[in-house]
N, C-alpha and C positions, 0 to 999 in steps of 0.2 A: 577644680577645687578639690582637694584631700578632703576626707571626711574620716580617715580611720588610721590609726598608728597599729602595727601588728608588730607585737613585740616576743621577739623568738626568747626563751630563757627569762617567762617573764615572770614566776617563782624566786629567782636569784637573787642575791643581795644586790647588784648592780641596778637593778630592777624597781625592786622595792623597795632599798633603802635607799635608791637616788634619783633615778627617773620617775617614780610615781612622785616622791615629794616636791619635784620640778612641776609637772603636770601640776601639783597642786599649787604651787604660788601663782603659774601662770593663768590657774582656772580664775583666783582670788583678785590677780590687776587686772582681768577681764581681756586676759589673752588667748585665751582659749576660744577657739570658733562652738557656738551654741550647741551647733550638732555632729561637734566631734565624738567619735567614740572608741576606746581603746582595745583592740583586741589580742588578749594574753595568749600565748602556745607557751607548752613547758611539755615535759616529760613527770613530772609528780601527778600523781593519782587526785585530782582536784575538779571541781563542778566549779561554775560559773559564781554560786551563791557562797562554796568556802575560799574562793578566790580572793573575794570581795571582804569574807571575813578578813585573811590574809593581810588584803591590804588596810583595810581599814586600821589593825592593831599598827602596821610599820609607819602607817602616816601619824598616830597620833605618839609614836615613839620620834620618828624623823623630820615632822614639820609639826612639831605643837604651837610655834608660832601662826600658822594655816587656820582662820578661824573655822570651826568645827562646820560649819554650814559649809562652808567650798570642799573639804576634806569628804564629806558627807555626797557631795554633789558627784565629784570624780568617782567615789568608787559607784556610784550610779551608773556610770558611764563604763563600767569595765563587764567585759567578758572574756569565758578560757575556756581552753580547747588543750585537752589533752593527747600530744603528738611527739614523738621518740623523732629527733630530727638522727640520730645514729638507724634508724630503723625506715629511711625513705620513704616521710610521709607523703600522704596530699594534699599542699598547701591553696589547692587550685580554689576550693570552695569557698578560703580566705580572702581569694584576690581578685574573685572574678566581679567583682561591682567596682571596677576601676582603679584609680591607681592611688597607693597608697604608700603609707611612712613605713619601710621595713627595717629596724630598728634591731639589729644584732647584739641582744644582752646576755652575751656566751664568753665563754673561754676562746681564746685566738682560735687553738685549736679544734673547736668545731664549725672555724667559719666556711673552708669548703664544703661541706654536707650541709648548710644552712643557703649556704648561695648556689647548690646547686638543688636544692631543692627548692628555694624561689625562679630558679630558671623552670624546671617543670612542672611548675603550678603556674606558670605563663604570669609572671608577674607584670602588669600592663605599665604603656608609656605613659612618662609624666611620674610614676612613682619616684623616692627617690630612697639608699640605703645609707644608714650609720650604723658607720663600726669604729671602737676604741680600740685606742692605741693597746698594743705596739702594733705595730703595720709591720710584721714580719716578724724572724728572726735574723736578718742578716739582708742584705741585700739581695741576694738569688729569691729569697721567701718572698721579699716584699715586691719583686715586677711579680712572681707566680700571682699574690694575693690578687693586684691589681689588675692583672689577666682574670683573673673569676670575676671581679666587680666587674668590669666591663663585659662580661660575657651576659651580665644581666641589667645593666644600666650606662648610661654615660657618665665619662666624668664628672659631666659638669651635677647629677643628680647625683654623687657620690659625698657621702660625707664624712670623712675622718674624723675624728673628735679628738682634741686633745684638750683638755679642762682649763689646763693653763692660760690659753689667748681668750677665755670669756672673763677671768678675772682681774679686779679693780687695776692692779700693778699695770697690766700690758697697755688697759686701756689709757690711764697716768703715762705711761711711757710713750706712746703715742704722740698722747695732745702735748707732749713736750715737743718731741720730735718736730710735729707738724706744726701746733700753733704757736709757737715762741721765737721769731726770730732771734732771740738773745742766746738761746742755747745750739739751735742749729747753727750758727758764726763758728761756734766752739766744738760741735762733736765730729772732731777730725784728729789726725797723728801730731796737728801744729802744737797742740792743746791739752789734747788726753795722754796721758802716760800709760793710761793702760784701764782695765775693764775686767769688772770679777763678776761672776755671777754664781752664787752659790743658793743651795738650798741643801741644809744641815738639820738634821733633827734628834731632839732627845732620845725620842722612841726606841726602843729596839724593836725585833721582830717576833715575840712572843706569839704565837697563833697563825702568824704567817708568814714563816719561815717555808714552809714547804714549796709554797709558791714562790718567793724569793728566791731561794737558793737552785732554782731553775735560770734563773734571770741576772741577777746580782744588780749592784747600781748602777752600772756604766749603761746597762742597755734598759734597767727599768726607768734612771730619771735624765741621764745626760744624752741617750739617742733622742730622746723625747722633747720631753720640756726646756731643759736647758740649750739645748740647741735652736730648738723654735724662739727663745730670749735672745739668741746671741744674733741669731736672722734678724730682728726688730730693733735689734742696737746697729747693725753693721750697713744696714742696707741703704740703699738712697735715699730719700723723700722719693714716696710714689706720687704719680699725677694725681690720683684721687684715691679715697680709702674707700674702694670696691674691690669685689672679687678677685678681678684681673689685673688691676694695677697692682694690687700690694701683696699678691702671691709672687706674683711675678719678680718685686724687688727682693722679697726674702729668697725664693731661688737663685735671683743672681746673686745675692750675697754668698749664701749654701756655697754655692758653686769655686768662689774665693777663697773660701775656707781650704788650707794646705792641707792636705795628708802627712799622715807621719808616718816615715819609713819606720824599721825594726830599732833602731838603733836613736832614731829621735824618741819614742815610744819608751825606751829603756831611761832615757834622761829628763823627760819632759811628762811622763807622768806618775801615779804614784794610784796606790790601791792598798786597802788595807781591811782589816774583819777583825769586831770586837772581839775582846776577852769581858769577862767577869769583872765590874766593878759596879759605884754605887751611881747612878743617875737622878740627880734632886730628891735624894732621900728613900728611892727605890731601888735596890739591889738588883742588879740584872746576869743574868749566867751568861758565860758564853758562848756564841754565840753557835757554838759547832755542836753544842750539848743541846739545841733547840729540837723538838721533834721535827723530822723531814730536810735532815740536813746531811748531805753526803757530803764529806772530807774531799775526796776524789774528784769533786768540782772545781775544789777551790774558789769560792765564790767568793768575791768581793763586798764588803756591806760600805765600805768609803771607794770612793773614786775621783781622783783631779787630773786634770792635764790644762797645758796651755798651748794652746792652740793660735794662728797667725792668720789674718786676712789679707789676700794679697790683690789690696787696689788702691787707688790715689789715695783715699780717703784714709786707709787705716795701716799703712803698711806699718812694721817697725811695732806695731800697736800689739803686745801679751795681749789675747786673750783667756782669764783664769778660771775654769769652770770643777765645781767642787759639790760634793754632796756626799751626803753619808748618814747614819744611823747610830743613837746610844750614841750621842756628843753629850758633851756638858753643857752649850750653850745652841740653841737654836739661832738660824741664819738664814733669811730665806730673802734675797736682795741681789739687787742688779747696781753696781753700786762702778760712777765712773771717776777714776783719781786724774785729776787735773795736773799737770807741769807745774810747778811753781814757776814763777815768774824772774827772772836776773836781770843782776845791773839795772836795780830801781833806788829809788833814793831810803826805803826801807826794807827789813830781811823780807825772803820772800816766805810765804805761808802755801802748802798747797791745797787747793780747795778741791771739795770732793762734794759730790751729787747721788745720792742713793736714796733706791722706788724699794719700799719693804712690803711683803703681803705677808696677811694673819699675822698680826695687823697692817694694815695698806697704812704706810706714810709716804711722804716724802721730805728728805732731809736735804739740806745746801748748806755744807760747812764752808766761812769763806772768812777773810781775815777781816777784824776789826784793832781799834788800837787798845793797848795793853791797861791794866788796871791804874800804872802811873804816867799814860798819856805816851803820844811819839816818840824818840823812832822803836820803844817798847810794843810790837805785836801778837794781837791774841788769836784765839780763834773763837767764832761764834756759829751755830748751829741753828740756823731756823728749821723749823720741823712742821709740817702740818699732820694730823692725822686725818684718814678722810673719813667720811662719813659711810655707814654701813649704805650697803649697795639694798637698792627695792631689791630684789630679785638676785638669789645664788645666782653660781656662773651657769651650774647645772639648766637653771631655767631659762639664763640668756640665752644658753645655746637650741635649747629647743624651740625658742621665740624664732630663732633665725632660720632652725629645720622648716619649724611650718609657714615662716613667711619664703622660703626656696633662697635663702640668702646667705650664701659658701662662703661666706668672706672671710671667717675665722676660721676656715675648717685649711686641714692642708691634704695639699695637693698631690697626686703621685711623684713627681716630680719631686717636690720636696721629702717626702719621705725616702727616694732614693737616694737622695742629696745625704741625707743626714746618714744612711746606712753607709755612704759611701765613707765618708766620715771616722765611723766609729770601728768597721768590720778593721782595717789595719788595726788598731788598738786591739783590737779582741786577740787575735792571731798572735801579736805578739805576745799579751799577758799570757795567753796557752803556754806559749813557747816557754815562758818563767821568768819574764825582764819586763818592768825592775817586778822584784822579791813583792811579796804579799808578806804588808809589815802589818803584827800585832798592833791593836793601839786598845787602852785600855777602856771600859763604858765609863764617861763622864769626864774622860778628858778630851782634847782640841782635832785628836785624831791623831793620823800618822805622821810623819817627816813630809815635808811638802819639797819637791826639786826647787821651786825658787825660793823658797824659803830664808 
């Protein structure tokens, strides 16, 4: 049994403003084990007892919903240790009462110095580690990365994070997938014309720009999340929704996914970085005038391409994936457009299915008859919205770290899958095809190829 989380970078906003508030909802539904306790490492000059102040002030900023007695209780439970992981500590005295949660809340780039210094602090079996995404920069980074994890754990104790698959949408996508024989009849090329998935935001990048414009959108949300969406659309029904059955169908799906040469890349997808305009009444600069923004990158703040699955199920089958920053309208949807239907005895309408998160709904636009009756058709829209979830994704996922349960987490494998994916696309926008189109803040974005 775990009794201790050791949390590297645990000062950081990742930290405290999102794993302690997790920690605290799950203290509060009485998921938390009685004598668990969470051990801080950071590099800021901090004692155990202003650690606690620390956190205390972030929880009741990031979970003021967390009644003040569970919020009270967690920072009870926390201690720090100040330790320069750039400067080869000794993490030995941390780990030697057996095996524990090691929990990487750093920057990518200190994860070899973090994992090799849990290798020589003799991090004991049975522990297991989490690390958030990105899992690399490119495919070469990400087997290197996965070479260090394994140098201090198995696989199977290994936990990628990516926040996306804890939240309401995937799980809705899911219990569609699996529980409805009405919809799995239909999620096929007979049926579907095709499959968007977008995640589009007002926001621009005011404050964290710097950190973007290392990254741009293609490899901050399309390697990542949207890929892991389009696994969970494309992939078979797995035999069971465990570990091994439904990592395993999202890699074979991964695996279908085409590559696109140079020259598909120049026609099929599109990239684009705001200019200066007004977003819902907020004036935003452009986006190259943000602090921490070098020209010379060329960095992306929109990114689409469409993408092709090559197996029975979906051949023939766009798939649209899109995302960007400083839009006019927010979009954040797995959304599948149905065939219409021909050569019926009325026109045909095409029905469309769409999973929305913040806010989680779900919609099924499908024809009904017209306001003055047959063979006049409309369309009608049933919409549920779902009810707020007990518990952020943030805490589902840590529910699943302390009960040992990878099911949501991904796999090396997948992570390769999806680099393997996106690195042609990067290579080509280097090369300058298609063009890095203007689009203005608070318009739809740039020129889309299927458009």
């Amino acid at each position: 049994m775990i009794r201790r989380i050791v949390v590297l970078g645990a000062a950081g906003d990742l930290a405290t403003r999102h794993l302690l508030p997790a920690l605290a909802h799950l203290l509060d539904l009485g998921h938390l084990p009685v004598d668990l306790r969470v051990v801080g490492v950071g590099r800021e000059p901090l004692t155990s007892d202003s650690y606690r102040d620390l956190a205390t002030a972030r929880l009741e900023s990031q979970a003021p919903h967390v009644p003040p007695h569970a919020r009270e209780e967690l920072v009870g439970r926390l201690d720090y240790h100040q330790l320069d992981l750039e400067r080869r500590p000794d993490l030995g005295p941390l780990l030697e009462d057996g095996p524990v949660i090691a929990y990487l809340a750093l920057p990518p780039s200190v994860y070899p110095k973090a994992l090799s210094a849990l290798k020589a602090g003799g991090l004991r079996a049975g522990s297991r580690v989490v690390v958030e995404k990105p899992f690399g920069e490119d495919l070469a980074s990400a087997r290197e990365l996965s070479r260090l994890l394994h140098d201090v754990a198995p696989e199977r104790e290994i936990y990628r994070i990516d926040h996306f698959l804890y939240h309401q949408m995937v799980q809705d996508l899911l219990a569609l997938r699996l529980g409805s024989p009405l919809f799995e009849t239909v999620w096929n090329r007979e049926y579907v014309e095709s499959v968007e998935i977008r995640w589009e935001e007002t926001a621009g990048l005011a404050g964290r720009a710097d950190f973007f414009d290392r990254t741009g959108a293609l490899k901050d949300m399309v390697q990542s999340h949207l890929l892991q969406l389009l696994s969970l659309v494309a992939m078979e029904p797995p035999d069971a929704l465990d570990e091994q059955s439904l990592r395993d169908a999202k890699v074979a799906a991964l695996r279908r996914v085409c590559s696109l040469d140079a020259g598909e890349v120049a026609v099929r997808t599109a990239r684009g970085r705001y200019t200066s305009g007004g977003v819902r009444g907020i004036d935003l600069p452009d986006y190259i005038d943000e602090a921490g923004v070098d020209l010379s990158r060329n960095t992306e703040t929109y990114a689409a391409l469409e993408l092709t699955v090559d197996s029975p199920r979906w051949t023939g089958v766009p798939f649209l994936l899109r995302t960007g920053k400083a839009l006019g309208q927010p979009a954040r949807t797995v959304t599948l457009h149905f065939r219409p239907t021909a050569g019926r005895a009325i026109a045909a309408v095409p029905m469309v299915l769409r999973l929305g998160m913040a806010p989680d709904t779900v919609t099924f636009q499908l024809p009904v008859s017209g306001v003055g009756g047959l063979p006049e058709v409309g369309i009608a829209a049933l919409e549920v919205t779902r009810p707020r979830q007990q518990m952020p994704a943030s805490a589902r996922m840590l529910r699943d770290v302390l009960a040992g349960d990878p099911t949501f987490t991904v796999r090396d494998d997948e992570a390769e899958q999806c680099w393997r994916i996106v690195d042609p696309i990067v290579a080509a926008w280097k090369a300058g095809a298609p063009v890095l189109q203007d689009y203005e803040a608070g318009s739809a974005g740039p020129r889309l190829p299927w458009a």
